[in-house]
PLY file of the C-alpha trace (Angstrom):
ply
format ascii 1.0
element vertex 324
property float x
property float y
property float z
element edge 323
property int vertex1
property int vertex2
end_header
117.44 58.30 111.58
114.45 57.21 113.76
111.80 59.98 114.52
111.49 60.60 118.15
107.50 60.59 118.94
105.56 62.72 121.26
102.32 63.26 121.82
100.79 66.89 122.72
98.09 67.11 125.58
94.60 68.44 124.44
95.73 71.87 126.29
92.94 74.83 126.14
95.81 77.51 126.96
96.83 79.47 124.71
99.39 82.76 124.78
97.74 86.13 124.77
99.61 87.45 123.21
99.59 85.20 120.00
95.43 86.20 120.71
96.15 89.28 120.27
97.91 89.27 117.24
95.60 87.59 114.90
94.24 90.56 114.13
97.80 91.36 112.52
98.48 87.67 110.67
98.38 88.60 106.73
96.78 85.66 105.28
96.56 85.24 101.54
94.41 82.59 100.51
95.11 80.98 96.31
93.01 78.32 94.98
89.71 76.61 93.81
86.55 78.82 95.38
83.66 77.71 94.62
79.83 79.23 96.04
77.89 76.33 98.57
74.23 76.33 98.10
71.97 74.38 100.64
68.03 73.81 100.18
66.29 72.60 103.12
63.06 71.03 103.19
61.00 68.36 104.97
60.99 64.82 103.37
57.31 62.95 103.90
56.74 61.02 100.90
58.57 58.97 98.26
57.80 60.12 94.90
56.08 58.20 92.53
57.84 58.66 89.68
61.32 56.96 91.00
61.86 55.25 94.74
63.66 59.08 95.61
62.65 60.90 98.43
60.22 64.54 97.83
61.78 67.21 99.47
59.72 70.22 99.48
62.06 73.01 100.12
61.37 75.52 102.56
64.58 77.19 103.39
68.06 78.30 101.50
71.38 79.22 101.94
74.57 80.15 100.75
78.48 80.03 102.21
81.61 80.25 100.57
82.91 77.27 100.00
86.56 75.62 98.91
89.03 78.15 98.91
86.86 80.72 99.66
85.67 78.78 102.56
89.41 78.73 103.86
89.83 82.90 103.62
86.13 82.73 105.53
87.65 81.22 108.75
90.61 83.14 108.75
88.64 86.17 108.77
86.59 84.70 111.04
89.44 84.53 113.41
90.23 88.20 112.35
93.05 88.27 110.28
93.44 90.19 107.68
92.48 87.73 104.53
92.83 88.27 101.05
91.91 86.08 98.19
92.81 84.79 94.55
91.14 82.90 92.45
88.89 82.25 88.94
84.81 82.74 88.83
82.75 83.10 85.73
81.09 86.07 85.02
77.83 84.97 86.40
75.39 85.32 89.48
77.08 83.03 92.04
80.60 85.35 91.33
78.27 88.27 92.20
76.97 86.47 95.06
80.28 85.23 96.05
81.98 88.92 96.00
79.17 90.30 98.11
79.65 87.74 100.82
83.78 88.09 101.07
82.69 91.65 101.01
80.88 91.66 103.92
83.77 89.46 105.76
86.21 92.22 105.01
87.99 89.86 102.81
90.02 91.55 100.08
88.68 89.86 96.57
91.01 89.35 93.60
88.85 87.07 91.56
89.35 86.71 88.25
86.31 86.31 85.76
86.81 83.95 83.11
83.57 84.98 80.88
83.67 81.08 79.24
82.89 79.42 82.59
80.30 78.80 84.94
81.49 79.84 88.72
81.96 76.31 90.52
78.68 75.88 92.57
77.70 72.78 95.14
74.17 72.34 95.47
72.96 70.25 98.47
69.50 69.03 99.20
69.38 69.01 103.02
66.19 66.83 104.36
65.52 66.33 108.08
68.75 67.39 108.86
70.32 64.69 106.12
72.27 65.55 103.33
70.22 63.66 100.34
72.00 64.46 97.48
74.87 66.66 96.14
74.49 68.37 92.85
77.84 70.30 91.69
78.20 72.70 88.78
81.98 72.87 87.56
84.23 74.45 84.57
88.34 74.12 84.30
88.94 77.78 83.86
90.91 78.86 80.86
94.61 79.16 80.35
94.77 82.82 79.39
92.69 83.59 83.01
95.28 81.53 84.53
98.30 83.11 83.66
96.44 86.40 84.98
95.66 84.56 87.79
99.87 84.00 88.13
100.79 87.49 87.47
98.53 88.77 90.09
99.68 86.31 92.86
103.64 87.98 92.01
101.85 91.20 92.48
100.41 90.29 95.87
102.41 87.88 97.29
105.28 90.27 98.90
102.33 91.31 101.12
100.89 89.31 102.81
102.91 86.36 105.72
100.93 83.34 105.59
100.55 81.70 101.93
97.82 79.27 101.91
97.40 77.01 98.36
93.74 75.07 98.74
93.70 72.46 96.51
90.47 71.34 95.21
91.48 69.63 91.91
89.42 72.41 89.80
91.78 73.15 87.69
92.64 76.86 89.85
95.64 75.91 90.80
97.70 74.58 87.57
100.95 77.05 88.14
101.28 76.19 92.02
104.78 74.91 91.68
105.61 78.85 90.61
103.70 80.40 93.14
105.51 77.83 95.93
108.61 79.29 94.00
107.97 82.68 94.02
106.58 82.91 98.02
109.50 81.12 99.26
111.93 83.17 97.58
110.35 85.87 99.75
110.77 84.24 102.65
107.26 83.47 103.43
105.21 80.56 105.22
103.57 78.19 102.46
100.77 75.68 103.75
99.29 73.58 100.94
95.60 71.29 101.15
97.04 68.83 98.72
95.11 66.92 96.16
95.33 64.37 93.39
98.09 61.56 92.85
101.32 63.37 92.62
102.42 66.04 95.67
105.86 66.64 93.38
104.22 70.10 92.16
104.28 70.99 95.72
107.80 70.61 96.32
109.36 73.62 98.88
106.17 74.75 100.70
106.74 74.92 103.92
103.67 72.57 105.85
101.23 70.02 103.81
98.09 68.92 105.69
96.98 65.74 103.82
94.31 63.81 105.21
94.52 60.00 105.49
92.80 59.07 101.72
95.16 61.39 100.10
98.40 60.12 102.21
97.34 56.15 100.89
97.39 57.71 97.29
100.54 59.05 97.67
102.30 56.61 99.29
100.77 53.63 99.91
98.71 51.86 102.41
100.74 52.16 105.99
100.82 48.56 108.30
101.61 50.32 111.49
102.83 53.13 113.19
106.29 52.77 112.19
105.90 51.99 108.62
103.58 55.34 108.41
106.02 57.59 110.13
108.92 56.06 107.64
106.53 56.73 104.48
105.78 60.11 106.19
109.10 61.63 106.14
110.53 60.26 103.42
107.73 62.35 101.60
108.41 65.27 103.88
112.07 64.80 102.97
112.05 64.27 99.25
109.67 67.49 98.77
111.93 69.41 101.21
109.02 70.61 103.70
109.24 71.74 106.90
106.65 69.63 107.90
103.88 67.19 107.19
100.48 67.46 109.40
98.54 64.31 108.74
94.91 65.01 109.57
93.37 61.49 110.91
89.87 61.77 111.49
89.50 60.15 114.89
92.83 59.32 115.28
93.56 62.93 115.74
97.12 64.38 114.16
100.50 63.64 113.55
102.99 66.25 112.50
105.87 65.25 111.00
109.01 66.95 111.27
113.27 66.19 110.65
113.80 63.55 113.43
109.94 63.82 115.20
106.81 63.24 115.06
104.25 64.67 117.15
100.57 62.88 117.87
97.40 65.29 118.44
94.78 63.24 119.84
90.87 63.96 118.29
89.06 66.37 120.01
85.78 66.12 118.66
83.00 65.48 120.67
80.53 64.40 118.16
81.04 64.23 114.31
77.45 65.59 112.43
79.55 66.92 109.48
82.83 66.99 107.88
82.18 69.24 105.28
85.19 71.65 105.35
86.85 70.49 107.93
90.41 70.49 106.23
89.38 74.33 105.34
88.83 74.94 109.18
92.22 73.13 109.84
94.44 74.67 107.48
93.23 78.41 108.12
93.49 78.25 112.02
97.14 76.63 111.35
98.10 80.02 109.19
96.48 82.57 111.45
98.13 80.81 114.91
101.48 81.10 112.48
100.88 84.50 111.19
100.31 85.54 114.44
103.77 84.08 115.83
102.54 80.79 117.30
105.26 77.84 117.60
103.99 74.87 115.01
103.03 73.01 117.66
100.69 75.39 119.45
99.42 76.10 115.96
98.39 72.39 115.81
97.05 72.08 118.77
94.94 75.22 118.51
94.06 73.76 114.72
93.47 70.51 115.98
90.92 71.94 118.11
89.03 73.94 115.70
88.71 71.11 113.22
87.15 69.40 116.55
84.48 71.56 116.70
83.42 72.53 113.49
82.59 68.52 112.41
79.55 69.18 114.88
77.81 71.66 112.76
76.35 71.25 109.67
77.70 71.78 106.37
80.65 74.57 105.70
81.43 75.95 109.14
83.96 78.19 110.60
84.63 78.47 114.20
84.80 81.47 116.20
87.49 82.69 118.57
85.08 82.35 121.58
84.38 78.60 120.57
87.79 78.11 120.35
89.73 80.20 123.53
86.51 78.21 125.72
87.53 76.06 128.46
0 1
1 2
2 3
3 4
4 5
5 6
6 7
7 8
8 9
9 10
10 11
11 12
12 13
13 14
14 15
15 16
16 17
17 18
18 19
19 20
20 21
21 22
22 23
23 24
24 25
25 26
26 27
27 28
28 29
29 30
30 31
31 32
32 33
33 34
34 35
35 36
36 37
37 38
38 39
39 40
40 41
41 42
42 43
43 44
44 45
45 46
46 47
47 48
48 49
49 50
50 51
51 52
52 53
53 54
54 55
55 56
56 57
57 58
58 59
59 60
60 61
61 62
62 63
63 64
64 65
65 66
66 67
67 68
68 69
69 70
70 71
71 72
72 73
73 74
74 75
75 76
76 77
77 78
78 79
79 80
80 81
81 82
82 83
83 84
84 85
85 86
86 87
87 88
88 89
89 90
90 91
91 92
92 93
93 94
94 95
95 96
96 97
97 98
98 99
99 100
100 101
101 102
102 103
103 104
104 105
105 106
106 107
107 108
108 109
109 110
110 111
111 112
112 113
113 114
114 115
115 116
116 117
117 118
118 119
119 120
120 121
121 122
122 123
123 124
124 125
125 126
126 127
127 128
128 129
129 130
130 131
131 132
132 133
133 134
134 135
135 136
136 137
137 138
138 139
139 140
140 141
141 142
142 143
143 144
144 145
145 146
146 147
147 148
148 149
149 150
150 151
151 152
152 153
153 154
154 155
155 156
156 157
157 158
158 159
159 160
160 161
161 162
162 163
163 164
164 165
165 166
166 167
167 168
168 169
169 170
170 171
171 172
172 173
173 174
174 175
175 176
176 177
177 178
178 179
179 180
180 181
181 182
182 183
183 184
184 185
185 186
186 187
187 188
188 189
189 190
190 191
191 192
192 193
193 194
194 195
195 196
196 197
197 198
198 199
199 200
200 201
201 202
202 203
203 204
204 205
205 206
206 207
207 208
208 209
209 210
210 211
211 212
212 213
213 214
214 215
215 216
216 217
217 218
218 219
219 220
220 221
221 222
222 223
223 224
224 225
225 226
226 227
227 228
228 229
229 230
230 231
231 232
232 233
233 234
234 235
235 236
236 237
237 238
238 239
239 240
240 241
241 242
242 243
243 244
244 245
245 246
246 247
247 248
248 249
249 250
250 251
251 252
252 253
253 254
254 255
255 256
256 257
257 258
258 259
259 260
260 261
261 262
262 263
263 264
264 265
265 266
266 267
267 268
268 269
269 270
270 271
271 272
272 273
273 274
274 275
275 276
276 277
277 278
278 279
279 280
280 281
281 282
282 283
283 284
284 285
285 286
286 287
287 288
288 289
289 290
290 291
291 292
292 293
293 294
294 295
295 296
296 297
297 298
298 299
299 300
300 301
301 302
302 303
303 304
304 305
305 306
306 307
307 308
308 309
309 310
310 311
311 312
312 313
313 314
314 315
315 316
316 317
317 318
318 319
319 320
320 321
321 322
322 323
């Protein structure tokens, strides 16, 4: 059957009452975190020792980052957040557990003693990302069958499921989880990665970006080829829906029979670090909090708009995004 199309205005309202109840969306966040270090310094001088640029650093800073960057803009937004996932036992899981601390984000990391905690280092220089420099371990199979008995443990409480899929090796048992959760009835949104989305068969919304959607199923030649490759994926992994994020193309949600287009509303793109993390947790705090899934796009349609104009890991806050 054809999909009937649509296309949702760039509205700025917004129920109160969904506003409201953010504060009472249960979000539980499972997946690869990892700890984002910038160093920031002023470039004046190639070095003579290679035709690289000498940044002498003058500033530093840390965010959460992957998963852990997701469960930072929920909170951000308010909701209550929780989150699961595998550290070493080493100075950026310290650092890490401080910060989600300080969010009032319930931790539930595991340490797995024979890794390093997954770290990206950027070297920022006049306000230019010069280099990325990341520090990463598959975590071990005995932490991740911990890892699955805590998630049955936790999962009953919490309404929003989110699975953030950084191809780190965190998430190897998702196809349980996405089992387990919608057994229980609950909401399961999924940042896909890698070549095959069959492990995330019966979650409820996947928000691929365009890359990942060619991988999967091939490169689209128009509008009407894309939506047919769309939902037959939707279909064959039984989802509610499929929200392709399209960089300035906006959105397109795919659902039984329809297809819904969010145009971009970014107003200038510095940064797109994290973007999909800013996307995916304003989608599960709008549903948490009762939102239809199209308000839920639009409203994450319009985060992801803003937070590509700030640099590096971003969240947005709910002033930014209830401004007219």
């Amino acid at each position: 059957m054809a999909s009937a199309v649509r296309f949702s205005p760039a509205s700025n309202n917004v129920n109160n009452d969904i506003v409201s109840a953010w504060s009472q969306a249960r979000i539980l966040i499972v997946g690869d975190v990892m700890l984002d270090r910038y160093w920031f310094g002023e470039v004046n001088r190639i070095s003579p020792e290679a035709p690289v640029p000498v940044v002498r650093v003058e500033r530093k800073e840390e965010r959460l980052g992957g998963a852990a960057n997701v469960a930072r803009n929920t909170a951000s937004l308010g909701a209550q957040t929780a989150l699961l996932g595998v550290t070493g036992d080493d100075e950026p899981a310290r650092v890490m557990d401080a910060m989600l601390g300080e969010m009032g984000i319930r931790s539930h990391l595991n340490r797995d003693a024979s890794i390093s905690t997954i770290v990206k280092l950027r070297v920022i220089g006049r306000q230019q990302q010069l280099v990325r420099i990341d520090f990463e371990e598959a975590p071990t199979d005995t932490v991740l069958r911990d890892k699955l008995t805590q998630f049955n443990s936790l999962v009953a409480d919490y309404d929003v499921i989110i699975f953030s899929d950084y191809a780190k090796g965190g998430l190897v048992n998702v196809a349980e989880m996405i089992a387990t959760a919608r057994k229980l009835g609950k909401r399961i949104l999924v940042d896909p990665k890698g070549d095959d989305f069959a492990r995330y068969a019966g979650a409820s919304i996947l928000t691929p970006n365009k890359s990942e959607m060619v991988r999967i199923v091939g490169q689209w030649k128009n509008e009407e080829d894309l939506t047919a490759r769309a939902q037959k994926l939707r279909a064959d992994l039984d989802l509610e829906a499929l929200l392709l994020t399209r960089s300035e193309e906006g959105m397109s949600l795919y659902r039984e029979g329809e297809v819904t287009h969010f145009p971009t509303m970014a107003r200038e793109v510095f940064d797109v670090s994290g973007a999909g993390d800013t996307v995916i947790g304003t989608l599960a705090v709008m549903l948490g909090a009762g939102a239809s899934l199209v308000d839920a796009v639009t409203m994450a349609n319009r985060a992801g708009g803003i937070v590509v104009g700030k640099l590096g890991t971003a969240t947005v806050t709910c002033e930014e995004l209830l401004a007219g």
